[in-house]
N, C-alpha and C positions, 0 to 999 in steps of 0.2 A: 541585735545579735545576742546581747546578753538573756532574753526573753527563750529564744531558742535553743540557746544551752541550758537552761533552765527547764524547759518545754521538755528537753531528749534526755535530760539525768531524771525527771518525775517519771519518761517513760521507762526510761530502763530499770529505775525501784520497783517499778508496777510489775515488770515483766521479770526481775529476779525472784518478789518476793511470791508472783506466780508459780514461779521452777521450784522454789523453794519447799512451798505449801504442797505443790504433788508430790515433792520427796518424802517429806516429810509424814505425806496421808500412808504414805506403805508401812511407816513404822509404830502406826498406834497400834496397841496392842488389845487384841480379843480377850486376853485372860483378865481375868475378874469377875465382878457379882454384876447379873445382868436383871432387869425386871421386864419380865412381859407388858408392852403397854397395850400393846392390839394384836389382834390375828384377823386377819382378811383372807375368807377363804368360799369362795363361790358366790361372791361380789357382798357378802354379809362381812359383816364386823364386828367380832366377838373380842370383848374385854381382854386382856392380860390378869392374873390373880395370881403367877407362875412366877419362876426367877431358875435363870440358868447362872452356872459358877463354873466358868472355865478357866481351871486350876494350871499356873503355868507349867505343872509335871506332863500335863497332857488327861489330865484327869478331867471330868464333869460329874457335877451333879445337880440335882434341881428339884424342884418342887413345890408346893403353895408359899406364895409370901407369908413369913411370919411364923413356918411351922420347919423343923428339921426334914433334912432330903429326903426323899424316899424313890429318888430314879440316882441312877448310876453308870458310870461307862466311862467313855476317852473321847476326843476330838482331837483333831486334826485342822490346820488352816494350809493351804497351799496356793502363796503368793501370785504364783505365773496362770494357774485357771483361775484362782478368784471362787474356791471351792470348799466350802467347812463341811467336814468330814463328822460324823455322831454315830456313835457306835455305843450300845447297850450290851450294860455287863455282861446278859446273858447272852452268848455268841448265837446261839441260836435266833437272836432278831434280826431283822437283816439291817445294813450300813443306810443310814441317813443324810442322802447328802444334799448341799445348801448352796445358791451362786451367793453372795455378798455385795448386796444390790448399794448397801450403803454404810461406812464404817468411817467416825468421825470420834472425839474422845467420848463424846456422850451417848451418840447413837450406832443402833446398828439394826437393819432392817437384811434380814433371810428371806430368799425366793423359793419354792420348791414344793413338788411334791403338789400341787395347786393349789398353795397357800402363799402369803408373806407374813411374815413375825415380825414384828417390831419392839424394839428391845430398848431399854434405858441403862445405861451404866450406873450404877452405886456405888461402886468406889473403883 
């Protein structure tokens, strides 16, 4: 008896700290310094040398690792599609938009466009 109450409390830690971990995955946050680690795009795969910086004002900007920004604009993230929004200062480009294939504290991997990006957190 003692074995199976045992057995049903290890499962219900498992199964809260489960509920737990998907709450939780909604609220990490996209803003900060990101670095390009890959780009996969028409089954090749082209290095990262790039870094994106999603500013929690709504601001971006990005450009080679190591060198000041030289691209500019806003984003947007919208929880319920699962949709990052990139928009270039100059209105005249058109809206950039991205599914959020995978967003963890470290990682974040962008679908779209017929590419995937894959991103590393820096801070």
């Amino acid at each position: 008896m003692q074995k199976s109450k045992a057995l049903g409390l290890i499962i219900g830690l498992i199964i809260c700290s489960t509920i737990n971990m998907s709450f939780t995955t909604q609220d990490i946050a996209i803003s900060g310094m990101w670095h390009v680690t890959h780009i996969v795009f028409d089954g090749s795969t082209e290095s990262g040398r790039k870094y994106l910086s999603f500013k929690e004002d709504g601001t971006l900007q990005g450009g080679r690792i190591g060198e000041a920004p030289n691209k500019f604009g806003t984003w947007s993230y919208n929880t319920e599609t699962n949709i990052i929004s990139l928009q270039d200062e100059d209105p005249s480009r058109q809206l950039d938009e991205f599914s959020v294939k995978t967003l963890t504290q470290t990682n974040l991997v962008l679908a779209g466009q017929g590419m995937e990006i894959h991103l590393e957190k820096k801070e």
